[in-house]
N, CA, C and O atoms as a CHARMM CRD file, in Angstrom:
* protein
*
  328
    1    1 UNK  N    121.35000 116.39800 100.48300 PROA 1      0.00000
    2    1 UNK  CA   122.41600 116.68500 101.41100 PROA 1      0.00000
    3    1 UNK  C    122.27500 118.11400 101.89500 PROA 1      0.00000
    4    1 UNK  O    121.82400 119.03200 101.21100 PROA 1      0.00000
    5    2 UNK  N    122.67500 118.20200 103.05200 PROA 2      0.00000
    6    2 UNK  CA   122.74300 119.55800 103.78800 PROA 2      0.00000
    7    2 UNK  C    124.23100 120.18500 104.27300 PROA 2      0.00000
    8    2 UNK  O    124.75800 119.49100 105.14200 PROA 2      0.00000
    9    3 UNK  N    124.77700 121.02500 103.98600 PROA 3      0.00000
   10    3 UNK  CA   125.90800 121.48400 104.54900 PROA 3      0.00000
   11    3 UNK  C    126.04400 122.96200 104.99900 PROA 3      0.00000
   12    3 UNK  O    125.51800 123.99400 104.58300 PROA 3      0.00000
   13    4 UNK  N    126.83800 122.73600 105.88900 PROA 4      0.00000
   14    4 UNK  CA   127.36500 124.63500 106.24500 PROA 4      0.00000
   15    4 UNK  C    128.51500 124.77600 105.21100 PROA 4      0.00000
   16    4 UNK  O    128.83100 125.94600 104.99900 PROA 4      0.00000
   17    5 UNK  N    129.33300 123.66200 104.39800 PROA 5      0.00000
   18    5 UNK  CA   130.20900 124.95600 103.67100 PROA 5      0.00000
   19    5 UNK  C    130.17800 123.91600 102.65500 PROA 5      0.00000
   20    5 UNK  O    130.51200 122.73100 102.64500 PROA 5      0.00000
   21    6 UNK  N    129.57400 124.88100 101.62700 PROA 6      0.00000
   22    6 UNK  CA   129.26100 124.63000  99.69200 PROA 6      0.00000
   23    6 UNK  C    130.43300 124.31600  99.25300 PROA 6      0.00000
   24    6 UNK  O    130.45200 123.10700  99.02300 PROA 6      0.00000
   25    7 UNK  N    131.74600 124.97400  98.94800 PROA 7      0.00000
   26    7 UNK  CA   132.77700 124.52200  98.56100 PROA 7      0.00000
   27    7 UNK  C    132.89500 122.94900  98.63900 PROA 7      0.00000
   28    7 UNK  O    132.89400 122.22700  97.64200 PROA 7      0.00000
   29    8 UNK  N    133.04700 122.28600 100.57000 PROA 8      0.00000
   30    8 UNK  CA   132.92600 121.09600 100.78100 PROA 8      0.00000
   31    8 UNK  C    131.96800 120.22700 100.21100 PROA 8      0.00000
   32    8 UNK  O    132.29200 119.09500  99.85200 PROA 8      0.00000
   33    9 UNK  N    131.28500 120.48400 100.14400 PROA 9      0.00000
   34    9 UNK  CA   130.37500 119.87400  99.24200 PROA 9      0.00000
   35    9 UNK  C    130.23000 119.56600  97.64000 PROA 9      0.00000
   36    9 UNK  O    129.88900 118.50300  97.12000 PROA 9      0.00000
   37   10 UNK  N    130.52100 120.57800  97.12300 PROA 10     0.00000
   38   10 UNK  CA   131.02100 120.46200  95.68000 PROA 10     0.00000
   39   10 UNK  C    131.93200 119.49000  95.68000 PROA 10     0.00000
   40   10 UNK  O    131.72900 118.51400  94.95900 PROA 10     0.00000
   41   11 UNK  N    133.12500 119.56300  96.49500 PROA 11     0.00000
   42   11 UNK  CA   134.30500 118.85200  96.13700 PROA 11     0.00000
   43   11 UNK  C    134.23600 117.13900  96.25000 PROA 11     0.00000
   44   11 UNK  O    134.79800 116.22900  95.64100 PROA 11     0.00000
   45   12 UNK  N    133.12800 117.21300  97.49000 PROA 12     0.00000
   46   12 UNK  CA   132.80400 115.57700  97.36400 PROA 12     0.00000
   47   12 UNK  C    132.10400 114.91700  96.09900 PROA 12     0.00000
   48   12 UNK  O    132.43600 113.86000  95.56100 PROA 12     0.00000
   49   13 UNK  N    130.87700 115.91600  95.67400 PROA 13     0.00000
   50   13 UNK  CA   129.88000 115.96800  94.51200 PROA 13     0.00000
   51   13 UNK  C    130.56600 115.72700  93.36500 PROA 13     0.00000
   52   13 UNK  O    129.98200 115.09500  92.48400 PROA 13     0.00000
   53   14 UNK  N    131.95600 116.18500  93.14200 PROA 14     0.00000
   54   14 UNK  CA   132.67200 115.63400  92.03300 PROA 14     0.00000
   55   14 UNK  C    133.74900 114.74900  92.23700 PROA 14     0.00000
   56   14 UNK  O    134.53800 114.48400  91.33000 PROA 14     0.00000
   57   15 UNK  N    133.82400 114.32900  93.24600 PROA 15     0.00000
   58   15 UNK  CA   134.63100 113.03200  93.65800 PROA 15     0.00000
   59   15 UNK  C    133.62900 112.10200  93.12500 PROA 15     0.00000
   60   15 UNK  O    134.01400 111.30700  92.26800 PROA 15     0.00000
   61   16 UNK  N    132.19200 112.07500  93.56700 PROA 16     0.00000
   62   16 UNK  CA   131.53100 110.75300  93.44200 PROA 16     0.00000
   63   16 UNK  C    131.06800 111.15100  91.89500 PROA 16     0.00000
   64   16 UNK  O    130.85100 110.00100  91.51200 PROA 16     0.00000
   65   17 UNK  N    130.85600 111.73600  91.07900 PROA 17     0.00000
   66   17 UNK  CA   130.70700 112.17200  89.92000 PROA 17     0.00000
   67   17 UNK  C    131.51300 111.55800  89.12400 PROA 17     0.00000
   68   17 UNK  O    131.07000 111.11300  88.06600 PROA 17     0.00000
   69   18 UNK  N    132.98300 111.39200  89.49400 PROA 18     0.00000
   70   18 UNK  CA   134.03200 110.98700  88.82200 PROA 18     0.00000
   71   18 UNK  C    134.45300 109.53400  88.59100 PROA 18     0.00000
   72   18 UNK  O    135.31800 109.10300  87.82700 PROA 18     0.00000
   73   19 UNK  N    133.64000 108.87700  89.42900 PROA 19     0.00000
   74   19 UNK  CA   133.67900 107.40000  89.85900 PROA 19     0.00000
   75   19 UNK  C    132.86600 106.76800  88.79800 PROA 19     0.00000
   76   19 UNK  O    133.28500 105.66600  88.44200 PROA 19     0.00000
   77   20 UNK  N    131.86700 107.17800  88.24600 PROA 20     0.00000
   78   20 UNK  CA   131.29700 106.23700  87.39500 PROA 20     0.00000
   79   20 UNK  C    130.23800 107.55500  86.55700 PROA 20     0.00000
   80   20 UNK  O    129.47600 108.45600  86.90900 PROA 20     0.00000
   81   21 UNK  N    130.90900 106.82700  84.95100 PROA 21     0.00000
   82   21 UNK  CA   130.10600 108.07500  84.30100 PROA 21     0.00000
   83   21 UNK  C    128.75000 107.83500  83.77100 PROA 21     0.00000
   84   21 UNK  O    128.24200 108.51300  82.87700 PROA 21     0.00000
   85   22 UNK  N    128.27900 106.99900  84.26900 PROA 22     0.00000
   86   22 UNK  CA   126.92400 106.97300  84.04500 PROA 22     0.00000
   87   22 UNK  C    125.91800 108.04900  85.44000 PROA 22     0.00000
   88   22 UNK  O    124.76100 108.43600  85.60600 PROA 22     0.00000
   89   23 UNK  N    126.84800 108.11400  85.94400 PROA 23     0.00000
   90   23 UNK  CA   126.43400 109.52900  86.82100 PROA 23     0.00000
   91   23 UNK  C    126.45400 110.90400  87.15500 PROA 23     0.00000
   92   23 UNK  O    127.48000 111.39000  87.63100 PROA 23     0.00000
   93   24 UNK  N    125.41800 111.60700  86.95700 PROA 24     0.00000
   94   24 UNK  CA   125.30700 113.07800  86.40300 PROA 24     0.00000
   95   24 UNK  C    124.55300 113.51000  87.65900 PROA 24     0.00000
   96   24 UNK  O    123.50500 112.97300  88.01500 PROA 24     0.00000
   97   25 UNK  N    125.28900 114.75100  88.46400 PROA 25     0.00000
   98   25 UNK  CA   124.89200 115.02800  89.20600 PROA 25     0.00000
   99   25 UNK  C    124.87000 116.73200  89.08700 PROA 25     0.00000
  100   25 UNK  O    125.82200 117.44800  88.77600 PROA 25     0.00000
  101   26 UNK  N    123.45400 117.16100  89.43900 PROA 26     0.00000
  102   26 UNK  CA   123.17600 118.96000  89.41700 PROA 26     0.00000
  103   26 UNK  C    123.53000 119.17900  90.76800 PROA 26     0.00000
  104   26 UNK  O    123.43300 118.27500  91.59900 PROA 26     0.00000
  105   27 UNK  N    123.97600 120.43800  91.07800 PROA 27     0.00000
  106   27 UNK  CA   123.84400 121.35600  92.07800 PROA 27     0.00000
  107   27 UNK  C    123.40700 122.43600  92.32500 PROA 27     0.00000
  108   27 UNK  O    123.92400 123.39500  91.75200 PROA 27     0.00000
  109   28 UNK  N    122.20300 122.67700  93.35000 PROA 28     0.00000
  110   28 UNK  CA   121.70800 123.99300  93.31000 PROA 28     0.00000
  111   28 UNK  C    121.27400 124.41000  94.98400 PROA 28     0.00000
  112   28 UNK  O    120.78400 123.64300  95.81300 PROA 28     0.00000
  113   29 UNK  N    121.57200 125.63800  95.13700 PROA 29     0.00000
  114   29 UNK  CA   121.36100 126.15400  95.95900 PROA 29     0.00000
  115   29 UNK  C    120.39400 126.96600  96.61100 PROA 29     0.00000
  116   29 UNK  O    120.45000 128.18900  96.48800 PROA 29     0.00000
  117   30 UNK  N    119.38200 126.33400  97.39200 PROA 30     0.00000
  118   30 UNK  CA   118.33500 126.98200  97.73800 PROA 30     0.00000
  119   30 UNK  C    117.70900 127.10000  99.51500 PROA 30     0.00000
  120   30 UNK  O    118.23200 126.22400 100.20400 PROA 30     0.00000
  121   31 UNK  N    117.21200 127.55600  99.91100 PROA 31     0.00000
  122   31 UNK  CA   116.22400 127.07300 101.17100 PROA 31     0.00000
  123   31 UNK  C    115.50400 126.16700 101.48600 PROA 31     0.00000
  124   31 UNK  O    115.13800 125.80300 102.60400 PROA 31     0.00000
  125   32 UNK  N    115.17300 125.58500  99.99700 PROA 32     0.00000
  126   32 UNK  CA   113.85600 124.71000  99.99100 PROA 32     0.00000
  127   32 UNK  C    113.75400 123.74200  98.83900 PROA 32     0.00000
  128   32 UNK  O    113.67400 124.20900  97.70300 PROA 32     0.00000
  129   33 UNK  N    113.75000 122.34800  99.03800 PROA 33     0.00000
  130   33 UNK  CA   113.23000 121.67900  97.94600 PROA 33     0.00000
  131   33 UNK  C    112.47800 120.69900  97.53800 PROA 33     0.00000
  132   33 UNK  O    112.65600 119.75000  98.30100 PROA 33     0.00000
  133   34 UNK  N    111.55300 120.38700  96.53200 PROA 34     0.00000
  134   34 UNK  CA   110.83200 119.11100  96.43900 PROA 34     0.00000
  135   34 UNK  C    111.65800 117.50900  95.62100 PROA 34     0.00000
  136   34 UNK  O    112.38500 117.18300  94.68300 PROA 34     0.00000
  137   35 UNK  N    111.20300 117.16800  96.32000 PROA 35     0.00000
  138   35 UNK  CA   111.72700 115.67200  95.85800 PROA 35     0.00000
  139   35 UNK  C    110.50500 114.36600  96.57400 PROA 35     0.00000
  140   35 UNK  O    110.12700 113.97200  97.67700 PROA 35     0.00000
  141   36 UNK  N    110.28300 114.11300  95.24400 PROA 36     0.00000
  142   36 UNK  CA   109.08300 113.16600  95.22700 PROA 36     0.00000
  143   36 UNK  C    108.09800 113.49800  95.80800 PROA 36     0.00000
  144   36 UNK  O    107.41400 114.30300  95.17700 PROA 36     0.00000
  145   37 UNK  N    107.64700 113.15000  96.97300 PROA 37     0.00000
  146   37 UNK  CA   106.62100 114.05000  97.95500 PROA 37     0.00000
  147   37 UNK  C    106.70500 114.30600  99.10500 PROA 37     0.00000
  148   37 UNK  O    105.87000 114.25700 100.00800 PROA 37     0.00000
  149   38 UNK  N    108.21500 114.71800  99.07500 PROA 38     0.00000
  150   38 UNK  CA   108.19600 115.59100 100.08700 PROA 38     0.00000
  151   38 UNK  C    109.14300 117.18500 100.02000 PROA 38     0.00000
  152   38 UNK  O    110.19000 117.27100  99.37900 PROA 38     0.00000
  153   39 UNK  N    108.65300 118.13400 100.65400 PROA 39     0.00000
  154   39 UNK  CA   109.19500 119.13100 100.57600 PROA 39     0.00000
  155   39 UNK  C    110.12300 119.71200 101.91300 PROA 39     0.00000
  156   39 UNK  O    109.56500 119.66700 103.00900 PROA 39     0.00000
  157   40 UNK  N    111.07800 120.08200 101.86500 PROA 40     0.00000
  158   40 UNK  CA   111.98100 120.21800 102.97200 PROA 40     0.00000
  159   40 UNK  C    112.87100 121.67200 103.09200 PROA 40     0.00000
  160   40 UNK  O    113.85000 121.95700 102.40200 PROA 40     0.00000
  161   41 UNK  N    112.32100 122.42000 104.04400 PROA 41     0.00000
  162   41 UNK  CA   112.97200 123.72300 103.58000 PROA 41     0.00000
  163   41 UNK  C    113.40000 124.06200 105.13100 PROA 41     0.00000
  164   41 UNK  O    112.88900 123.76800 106.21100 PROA 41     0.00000
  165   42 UNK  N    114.54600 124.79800 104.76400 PROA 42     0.00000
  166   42 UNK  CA   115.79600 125.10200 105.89100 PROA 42     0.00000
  167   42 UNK  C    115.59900 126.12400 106.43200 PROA 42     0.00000
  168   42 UNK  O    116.30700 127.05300 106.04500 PROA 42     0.00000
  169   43 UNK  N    114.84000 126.34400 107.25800 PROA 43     0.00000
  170   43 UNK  CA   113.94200 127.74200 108.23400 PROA 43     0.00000
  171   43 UNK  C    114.65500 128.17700 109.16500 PROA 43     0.00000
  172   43 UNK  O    114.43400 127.70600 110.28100 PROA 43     0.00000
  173   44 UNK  N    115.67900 129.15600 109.02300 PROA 44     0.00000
  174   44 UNK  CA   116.95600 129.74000 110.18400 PROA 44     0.00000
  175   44 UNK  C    117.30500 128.55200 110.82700 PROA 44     0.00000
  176   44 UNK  O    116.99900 128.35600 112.00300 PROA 44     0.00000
  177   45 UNK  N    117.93700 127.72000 110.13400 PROA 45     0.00000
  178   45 UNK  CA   118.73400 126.30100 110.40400 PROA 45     0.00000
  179   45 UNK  C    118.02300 125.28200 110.91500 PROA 45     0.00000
  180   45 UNK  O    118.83800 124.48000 111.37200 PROA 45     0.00000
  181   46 UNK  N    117.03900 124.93800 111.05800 PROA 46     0.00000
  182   46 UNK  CA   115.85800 124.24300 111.33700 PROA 46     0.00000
  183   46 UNK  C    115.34600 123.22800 110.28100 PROA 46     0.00000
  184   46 UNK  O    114.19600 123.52700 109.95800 PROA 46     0.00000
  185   47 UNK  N    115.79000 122.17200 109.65700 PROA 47     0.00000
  186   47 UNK  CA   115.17600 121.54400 108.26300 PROA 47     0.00000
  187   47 UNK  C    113.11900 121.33700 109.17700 PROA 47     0.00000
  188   47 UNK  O    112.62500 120.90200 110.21700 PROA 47     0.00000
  189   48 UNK  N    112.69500 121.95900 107.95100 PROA 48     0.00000
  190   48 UNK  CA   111.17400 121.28100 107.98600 PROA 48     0.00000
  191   48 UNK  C    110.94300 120.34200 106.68300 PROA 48     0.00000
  192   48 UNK  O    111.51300 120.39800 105.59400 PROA 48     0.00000
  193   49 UNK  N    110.17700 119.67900 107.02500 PROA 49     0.00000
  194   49 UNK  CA   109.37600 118.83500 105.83000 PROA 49     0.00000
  195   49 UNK  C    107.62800 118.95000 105.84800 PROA 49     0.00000
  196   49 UNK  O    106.80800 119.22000 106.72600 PROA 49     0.00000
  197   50 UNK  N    107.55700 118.65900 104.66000 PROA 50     0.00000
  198   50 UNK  CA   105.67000 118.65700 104.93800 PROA 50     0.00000
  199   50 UNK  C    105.66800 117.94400 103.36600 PROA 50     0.00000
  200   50 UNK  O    106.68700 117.80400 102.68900 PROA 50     0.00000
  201   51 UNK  N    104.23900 117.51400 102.93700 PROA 51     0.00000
  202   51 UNK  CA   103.75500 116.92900 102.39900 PROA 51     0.00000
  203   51 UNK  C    104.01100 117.82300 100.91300 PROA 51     0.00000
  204   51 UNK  O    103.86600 119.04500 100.92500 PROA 51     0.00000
  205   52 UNK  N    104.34800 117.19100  99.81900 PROA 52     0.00000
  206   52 UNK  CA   104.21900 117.70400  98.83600 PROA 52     0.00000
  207   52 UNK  C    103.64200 117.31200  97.18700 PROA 52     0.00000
  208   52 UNK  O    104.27600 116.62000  96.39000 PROA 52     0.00000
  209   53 UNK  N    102.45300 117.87000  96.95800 PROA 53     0.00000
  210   53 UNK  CA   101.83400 117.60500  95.57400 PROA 53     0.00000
  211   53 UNK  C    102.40200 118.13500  94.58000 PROA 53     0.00000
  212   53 UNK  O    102.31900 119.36200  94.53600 PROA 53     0.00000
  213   54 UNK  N    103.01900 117.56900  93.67000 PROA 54     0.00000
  214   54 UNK  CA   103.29500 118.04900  92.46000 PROA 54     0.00000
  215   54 UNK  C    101.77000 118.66000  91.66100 PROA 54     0.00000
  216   54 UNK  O    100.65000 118.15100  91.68900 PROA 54     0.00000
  217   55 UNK  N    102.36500 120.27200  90.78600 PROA 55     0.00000
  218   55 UNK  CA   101.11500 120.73500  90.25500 PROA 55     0.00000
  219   55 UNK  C    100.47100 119.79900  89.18000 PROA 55     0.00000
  220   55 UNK  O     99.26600 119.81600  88.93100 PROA 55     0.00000
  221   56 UNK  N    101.47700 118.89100  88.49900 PROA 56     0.00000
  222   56 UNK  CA   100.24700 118.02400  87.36200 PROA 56     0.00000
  223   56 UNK  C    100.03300 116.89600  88.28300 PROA 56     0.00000
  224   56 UNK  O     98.88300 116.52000  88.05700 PROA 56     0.00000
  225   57 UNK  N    100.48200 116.25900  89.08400 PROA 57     0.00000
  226   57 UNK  CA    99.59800 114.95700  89.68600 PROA 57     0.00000
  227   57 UNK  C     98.18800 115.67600  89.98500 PROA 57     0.00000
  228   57 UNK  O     97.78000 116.76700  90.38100 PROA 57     0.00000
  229   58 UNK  N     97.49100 113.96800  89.40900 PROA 58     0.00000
  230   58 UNK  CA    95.60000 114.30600  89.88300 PROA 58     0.00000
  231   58 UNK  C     95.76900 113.73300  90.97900 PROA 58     0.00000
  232   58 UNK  O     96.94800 113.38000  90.96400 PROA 58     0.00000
  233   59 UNK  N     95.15900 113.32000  92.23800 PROA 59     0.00000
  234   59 UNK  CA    94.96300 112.90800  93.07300 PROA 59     0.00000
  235   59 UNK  C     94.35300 111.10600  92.78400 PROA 59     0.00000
  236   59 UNK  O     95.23400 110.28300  93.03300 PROA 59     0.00000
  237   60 UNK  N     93.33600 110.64800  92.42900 PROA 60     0.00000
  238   60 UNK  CA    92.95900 109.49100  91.99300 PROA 60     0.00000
  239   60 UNK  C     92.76700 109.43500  90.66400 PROA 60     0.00000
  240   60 UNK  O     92.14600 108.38100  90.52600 PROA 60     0.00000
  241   61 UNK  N     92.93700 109.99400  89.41800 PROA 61     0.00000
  242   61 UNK  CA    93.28400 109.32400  88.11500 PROA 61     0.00000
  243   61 UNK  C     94.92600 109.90200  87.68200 PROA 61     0.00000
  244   61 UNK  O     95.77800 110.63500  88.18500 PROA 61     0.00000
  245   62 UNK  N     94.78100 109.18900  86.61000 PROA 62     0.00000
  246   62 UNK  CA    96.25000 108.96200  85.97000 PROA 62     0.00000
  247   62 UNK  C     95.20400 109.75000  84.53500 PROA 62     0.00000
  248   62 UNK  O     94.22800 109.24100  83.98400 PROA 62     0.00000
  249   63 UNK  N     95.87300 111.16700  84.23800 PROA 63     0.00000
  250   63 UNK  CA    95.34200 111.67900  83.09900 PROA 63     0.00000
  251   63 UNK  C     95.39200 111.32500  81.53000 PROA 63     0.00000
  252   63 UNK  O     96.38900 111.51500  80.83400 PROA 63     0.00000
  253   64 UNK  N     94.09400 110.74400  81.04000 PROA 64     0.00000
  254   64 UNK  CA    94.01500 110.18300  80.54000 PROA 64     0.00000
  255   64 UNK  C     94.84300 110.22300  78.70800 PROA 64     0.00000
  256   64 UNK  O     94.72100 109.51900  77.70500 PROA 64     0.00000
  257   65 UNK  N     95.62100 111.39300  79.05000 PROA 65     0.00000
  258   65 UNK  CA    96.43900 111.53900  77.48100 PROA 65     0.00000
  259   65 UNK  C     97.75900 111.16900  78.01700 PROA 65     0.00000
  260   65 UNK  O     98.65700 111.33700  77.19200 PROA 65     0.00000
  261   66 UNK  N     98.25100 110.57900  79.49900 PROA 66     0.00000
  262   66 UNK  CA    99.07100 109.97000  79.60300 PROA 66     0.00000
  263   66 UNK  C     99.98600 108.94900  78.56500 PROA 66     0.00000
  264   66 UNK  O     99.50900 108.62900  77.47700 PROA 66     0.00000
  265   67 UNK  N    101.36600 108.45500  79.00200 PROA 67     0.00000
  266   67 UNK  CA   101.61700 107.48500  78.22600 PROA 67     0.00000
  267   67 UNK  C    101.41300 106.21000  79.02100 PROA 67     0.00000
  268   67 UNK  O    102.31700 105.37400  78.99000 PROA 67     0.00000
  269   68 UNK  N    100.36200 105.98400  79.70200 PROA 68     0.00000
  270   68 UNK  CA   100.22800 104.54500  80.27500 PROA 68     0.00000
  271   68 UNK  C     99.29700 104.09800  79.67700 PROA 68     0.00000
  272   68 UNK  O     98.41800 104.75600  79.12000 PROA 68     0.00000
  273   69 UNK  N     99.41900 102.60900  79.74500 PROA 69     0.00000
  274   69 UNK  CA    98.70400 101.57300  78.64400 PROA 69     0.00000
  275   69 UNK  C     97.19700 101.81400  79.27000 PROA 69     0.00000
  276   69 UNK  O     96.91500 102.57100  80.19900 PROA 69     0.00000
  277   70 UNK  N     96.47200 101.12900  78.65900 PROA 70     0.00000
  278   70 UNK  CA    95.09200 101.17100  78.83700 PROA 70     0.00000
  279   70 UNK  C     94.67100 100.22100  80.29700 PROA 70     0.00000
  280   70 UNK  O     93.89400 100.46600  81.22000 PROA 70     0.00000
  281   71 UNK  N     95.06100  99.71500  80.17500 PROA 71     0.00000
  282   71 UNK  CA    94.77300  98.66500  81.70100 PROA 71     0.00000
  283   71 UNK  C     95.49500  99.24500  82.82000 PROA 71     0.00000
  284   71 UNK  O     95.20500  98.75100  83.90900 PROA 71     0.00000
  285   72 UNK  N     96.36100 100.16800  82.82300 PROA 72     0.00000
  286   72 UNK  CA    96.69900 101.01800  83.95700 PROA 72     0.00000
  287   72 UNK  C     95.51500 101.65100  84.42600 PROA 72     0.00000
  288   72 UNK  O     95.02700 101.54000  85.55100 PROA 72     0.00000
  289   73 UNK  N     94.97300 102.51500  83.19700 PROA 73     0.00000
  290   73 UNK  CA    93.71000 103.68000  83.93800 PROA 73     0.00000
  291   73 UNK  C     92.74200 102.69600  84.15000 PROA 73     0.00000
  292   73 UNK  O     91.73300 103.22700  84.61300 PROA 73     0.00000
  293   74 UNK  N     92.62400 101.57000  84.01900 PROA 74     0.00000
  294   74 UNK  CA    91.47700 100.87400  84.64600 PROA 74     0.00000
  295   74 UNK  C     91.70000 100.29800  85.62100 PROA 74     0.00000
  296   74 UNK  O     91.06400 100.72300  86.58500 PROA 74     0.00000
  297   75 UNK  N     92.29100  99.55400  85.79500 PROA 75     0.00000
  298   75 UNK  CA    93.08000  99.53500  87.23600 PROA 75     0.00000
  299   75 UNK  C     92.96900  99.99900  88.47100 PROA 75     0.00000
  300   75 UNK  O     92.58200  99.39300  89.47000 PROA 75     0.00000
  301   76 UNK  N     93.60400 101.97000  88.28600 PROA 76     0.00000
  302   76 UNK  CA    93.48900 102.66100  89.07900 PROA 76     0.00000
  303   76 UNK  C     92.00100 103.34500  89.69900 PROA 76     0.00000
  304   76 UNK  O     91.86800 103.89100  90.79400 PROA 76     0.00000
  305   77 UNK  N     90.75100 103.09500  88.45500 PROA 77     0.00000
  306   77 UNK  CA    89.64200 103.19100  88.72500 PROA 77     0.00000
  307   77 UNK  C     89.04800 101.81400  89.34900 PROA 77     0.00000
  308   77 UNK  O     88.13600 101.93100  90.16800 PROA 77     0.00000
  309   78 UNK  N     89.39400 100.84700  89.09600 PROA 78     0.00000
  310   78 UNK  CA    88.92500  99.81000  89.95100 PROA 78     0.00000
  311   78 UNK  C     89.48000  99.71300  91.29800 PROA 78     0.00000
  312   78 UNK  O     88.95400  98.99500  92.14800 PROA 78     0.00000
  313   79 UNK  N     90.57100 100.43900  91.53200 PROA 79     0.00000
  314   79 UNK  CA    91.25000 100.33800  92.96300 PROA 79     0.00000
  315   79 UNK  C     90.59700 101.22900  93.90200 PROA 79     0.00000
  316   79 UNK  O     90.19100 100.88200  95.01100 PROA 79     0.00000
  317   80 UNK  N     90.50200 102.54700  93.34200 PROA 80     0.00000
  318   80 UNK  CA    89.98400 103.36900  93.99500 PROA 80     0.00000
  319   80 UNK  C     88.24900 103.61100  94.05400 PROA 80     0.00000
  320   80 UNK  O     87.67200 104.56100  94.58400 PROA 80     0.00000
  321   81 UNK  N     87.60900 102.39900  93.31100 PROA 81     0.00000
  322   81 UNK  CA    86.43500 101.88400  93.60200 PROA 81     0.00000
  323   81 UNK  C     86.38400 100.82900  94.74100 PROA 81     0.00000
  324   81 UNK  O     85.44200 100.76900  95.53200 PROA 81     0.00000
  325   82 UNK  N     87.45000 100.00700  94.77100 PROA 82     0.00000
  326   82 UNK  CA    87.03000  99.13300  96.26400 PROA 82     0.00000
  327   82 UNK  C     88.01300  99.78700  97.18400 PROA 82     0.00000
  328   82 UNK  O     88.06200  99.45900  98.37000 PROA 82     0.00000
């Protein structure tokens, strides 16, 4: 979410917070943030996005002291072989 006034925002953030407690919601305040892969930062009121790699993702393997089963990393080497 994006807003011009934080207060407003908080106050909704714990309205919907309050509705069901299996929901935990942070708030933080920044210019810029990643979420999944993408990055989106608020450039003198302007939202940009661009592509974003997390620093431990490999690109084509799944590192192998992972907790994925054994037929995952083979898998992903047979996929990215054909």
């Amino acid at each position: 979410m994006t807003t011009n006034s934080l207060s407003d925002l908080k106050i909704q953030l714990n309205i919907i917070e309050t509705k069901d407690a299996n929901i935990r919601i942070t708030t933080t305040t920044s210019s810029k943030i990643e979420f999944l892969d993408v990055q989106v930062e608020n450039n003198h009121g302007q939202l940009r996005t661009s592509v974003f790699y997390k620093p431990a993702a490999e690109p084509y393997i799944i590192p192998f002291l992972s907790d994925h089963r054994r037929h995952v990393h083979r898998s992903t080497i047979k996929g990215q072989l054909i």
